[in-house]
C-alpha positions in Angstrom: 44.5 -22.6 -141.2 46.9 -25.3 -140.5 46.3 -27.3 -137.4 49.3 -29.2 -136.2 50.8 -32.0 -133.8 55.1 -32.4 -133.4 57.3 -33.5 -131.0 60.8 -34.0 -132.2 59.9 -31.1 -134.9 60.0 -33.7 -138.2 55.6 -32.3 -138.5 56.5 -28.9 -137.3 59.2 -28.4 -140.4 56.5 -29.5 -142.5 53.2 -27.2 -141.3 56.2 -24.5 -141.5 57.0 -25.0 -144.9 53.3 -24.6 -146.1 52.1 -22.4 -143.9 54.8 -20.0 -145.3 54.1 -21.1 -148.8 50.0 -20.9 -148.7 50.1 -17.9 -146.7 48.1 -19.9 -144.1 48.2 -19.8 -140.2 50.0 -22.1 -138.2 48.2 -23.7 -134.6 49.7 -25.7 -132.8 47.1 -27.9 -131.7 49.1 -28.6 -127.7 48.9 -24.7 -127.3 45.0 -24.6 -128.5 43.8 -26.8 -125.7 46.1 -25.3 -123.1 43.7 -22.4 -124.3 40.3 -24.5 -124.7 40.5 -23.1 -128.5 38.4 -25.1 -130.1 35.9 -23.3 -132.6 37.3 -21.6 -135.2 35.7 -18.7 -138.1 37.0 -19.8 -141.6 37.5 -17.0 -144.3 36.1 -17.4 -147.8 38.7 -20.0 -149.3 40.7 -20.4 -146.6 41.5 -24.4 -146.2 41.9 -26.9 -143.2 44.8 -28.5 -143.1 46.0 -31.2 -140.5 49.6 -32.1 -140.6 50.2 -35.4 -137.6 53.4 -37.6 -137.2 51.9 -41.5 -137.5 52.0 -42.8 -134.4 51.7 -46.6 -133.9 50.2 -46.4 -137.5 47.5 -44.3 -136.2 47.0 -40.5 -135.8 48.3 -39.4 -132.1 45.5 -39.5 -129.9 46.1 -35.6 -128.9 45.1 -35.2 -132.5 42.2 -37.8 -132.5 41.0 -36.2 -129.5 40.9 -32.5 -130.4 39.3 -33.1 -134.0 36.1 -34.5 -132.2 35.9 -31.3 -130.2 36.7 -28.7 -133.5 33.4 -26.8 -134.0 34.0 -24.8 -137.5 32.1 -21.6 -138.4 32.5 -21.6 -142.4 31.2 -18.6 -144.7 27.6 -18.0 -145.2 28.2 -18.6 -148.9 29.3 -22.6 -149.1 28.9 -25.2 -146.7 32.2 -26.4 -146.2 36.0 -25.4 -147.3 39.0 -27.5 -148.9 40.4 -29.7 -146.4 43.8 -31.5 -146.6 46.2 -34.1 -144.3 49.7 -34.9 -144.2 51.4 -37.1 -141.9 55.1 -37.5 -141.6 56.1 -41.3 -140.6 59.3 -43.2 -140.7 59.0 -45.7 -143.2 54.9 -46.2 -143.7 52.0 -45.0 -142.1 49.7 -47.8 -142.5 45.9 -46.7 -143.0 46.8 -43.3 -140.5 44.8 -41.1 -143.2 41.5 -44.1 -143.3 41.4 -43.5 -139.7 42.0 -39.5 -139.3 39.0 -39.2 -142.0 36.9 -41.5 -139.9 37.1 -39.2 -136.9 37.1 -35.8 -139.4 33.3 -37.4 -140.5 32.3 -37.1 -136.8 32.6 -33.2 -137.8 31.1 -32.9 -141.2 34.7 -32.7 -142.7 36.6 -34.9 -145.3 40.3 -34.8 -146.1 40.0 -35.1 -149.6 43.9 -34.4 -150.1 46.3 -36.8 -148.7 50.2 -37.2 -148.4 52.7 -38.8 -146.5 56.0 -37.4 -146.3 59.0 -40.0 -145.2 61.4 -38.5 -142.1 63.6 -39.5 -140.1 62.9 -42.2 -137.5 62.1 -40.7 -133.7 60.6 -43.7 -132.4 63.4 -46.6 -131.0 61.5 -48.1 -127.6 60.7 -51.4 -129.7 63.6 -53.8 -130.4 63.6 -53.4 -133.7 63.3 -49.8 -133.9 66.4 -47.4 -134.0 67.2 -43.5 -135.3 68.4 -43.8 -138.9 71.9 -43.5 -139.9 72.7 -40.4 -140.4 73.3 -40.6 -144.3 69.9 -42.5 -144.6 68.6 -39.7 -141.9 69.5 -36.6 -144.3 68.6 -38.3 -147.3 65.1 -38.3 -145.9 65.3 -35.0 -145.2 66.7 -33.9 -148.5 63.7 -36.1 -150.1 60.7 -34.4 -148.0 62.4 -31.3 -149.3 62.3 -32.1 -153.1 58.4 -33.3 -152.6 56.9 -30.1 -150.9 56.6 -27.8 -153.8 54.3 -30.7 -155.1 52.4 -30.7 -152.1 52.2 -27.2 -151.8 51.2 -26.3 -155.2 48.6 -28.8 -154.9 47.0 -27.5 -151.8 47.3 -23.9 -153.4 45.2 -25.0 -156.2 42.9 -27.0 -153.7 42.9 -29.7 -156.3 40.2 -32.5 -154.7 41.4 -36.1 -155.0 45.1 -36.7 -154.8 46.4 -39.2 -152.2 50.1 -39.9 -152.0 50.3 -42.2 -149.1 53.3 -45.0 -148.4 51.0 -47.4 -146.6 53.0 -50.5 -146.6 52.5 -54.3 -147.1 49.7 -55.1 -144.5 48.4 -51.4 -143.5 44.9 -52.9 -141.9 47.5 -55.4 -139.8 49.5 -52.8 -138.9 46.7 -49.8 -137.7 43.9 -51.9 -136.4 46.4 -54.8 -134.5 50.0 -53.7 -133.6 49.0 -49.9 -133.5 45.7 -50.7 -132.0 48.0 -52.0 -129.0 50.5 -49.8 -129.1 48.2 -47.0 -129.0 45.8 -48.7 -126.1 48.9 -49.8 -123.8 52.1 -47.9 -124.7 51.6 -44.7 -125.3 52.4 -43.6 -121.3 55.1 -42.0 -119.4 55.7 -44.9 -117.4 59.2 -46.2 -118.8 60.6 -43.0 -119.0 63.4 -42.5 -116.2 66.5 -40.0 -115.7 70.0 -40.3 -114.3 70.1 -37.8 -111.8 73.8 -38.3 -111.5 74.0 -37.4 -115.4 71.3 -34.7 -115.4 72.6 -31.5 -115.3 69.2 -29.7 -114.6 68.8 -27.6 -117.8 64.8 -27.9 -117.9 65.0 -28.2 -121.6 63.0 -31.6 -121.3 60.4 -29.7 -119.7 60.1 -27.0 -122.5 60.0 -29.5 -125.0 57.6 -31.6 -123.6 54.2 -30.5 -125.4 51.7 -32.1 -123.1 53.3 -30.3 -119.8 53.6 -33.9 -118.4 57.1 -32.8 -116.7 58.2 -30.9 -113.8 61.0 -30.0 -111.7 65.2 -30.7 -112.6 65.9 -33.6 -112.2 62.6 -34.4 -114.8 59.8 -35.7 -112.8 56.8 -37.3 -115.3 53.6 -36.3 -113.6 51.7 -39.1 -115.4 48.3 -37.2 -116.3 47.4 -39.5 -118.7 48.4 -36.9 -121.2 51.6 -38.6 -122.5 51.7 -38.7 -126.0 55.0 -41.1 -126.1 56.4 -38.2 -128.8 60.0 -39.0 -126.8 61.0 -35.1 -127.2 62.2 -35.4 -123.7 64.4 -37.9 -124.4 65.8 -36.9 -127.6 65.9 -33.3 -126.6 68.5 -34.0 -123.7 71.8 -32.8 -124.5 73.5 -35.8 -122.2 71.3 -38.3 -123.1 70.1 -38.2 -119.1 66.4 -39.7 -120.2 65.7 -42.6 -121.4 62.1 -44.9 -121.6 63.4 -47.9 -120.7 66.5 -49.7 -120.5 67.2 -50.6 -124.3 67.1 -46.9 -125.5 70.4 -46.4 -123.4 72.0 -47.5 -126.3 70.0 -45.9 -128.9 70.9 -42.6 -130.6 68.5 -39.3 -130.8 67.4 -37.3 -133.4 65.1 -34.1 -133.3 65.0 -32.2 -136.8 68.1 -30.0 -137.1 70.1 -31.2 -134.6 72.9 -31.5 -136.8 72.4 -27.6 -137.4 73.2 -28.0 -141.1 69.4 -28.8 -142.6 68.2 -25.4 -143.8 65.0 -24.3 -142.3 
């Protein structure tokens, strides 16, 4: 089973990809605590996979969070089943999979299996952070898409011990400092804001959002503390009515095929 975290849909693309490959069930892991789904019966050679967009170097908290609560029932006849991890980042994810493994431990579990697979950037609240071009956006795309038959004949043959990660110059610097604060103070829907005067009251922020953390047309942010600061709403909105804070009105937006011409 594949367990799986995406908000502009670069980690969703991914799970898909396997999941269709592998022969392997998707769950969405948004939609399995709306449910309070949180043990799970494994089949004989069945794997765990967890597939995470790096967030602030880190894994999303949503993620963090629901592996700590995962009780698994594994087969009488082993202890434990092949488990992998892939997180899709931007450029690097820093020591994401160091810390995903950390909190897998609190649950008897061990992603032996690592990758990181390079997508376009979704992130642009920080000065220097923007979308790609859109040459360098589907060349990224066109990348990821040459590397997953790798990764997926890899996790088919549950081979133990192969770690493809792009962790950059200073990964410790970037995880335990600047994505220990981002993570502590800016991940939150307090920035985000709409034009009512530009909305025109579709509700597609609200479908997108996959924390339920908006309501209502014009998009009020209920601020639950669930925000995950994914930014679907705001690059979901087809007149560019959100944005999360001031400098992102002059950012672009990106969610995986919105160009319509990347093949599923």
């Amino acid at each position: 089973m594949i367990f799986y975290f995406s908000g502009t849909g670069n980690t969703k693309w991914v799970a898909q990809q396997i999941s269709e490959a592998i022969g392997e069930s998707l769950i969405n892991i948004p939609d399995a605590i709306r449910q309070g789904a949180y043990e799970y019966e494994l089949k004989e050679g069945e794997t765990i996979g967890f597939c995470f967009p790096t967030h602030g170097w880190q894994p999303p908290k949503i993620v963090r969070d629901f592996i700590k609560k995962i009780i698994f029932n594994f087969p009488s006849s082993i202890s434990n089943n092949y488990c992998w991890a892939i997180t899709t980042c931007g450029d690097n994810m820093g020591e994401a999979m160091t810390i995903l493994n950390k909190d897998l431990a609190t649950i008897g579990l061990a992603a032996t299996t690592q990758f990181a697979v390079i997508m376009p950037e979704t992130y642009i609240c920080l000065p220097f952070m923007k979308t790609d071009p859109v040459e360098k956006e589907l060349s990224k795309i066109a990348q990821a898409r040459q590397q997953l038959p790798h990764i997926i004949n890899t996790i088919r043959a549950q081979k133990e011990g192969v770690v493809e990660l792009v962790k950059g110059a200073t990964p410790r610097l970037y995880s335990y400092v600047i994505g220990g604060y981002f993570n502590a103070k800016m991940v939150n829907d307090k920035k985000f804001t709409v034009d009512a005067d530009v909305c025109i009251k579709c509700g597609k922020c609200q479908k997108v959002c996959p924390v339920d953390n908006i309501q209502g047309t014009p998009p009020e942010w209920i601020h639950n503390g669930r925000c995950t600061s994914c930014l679907a709403c705001y690059h979901y909105c087809p007149v560019h009515a959100i944005n999360c804070g001031e400098r992102t009105r002059k950012r672009d937006q990106y969610y995986f095929n919105k160009r319509g011409d990347q093949k599923s």
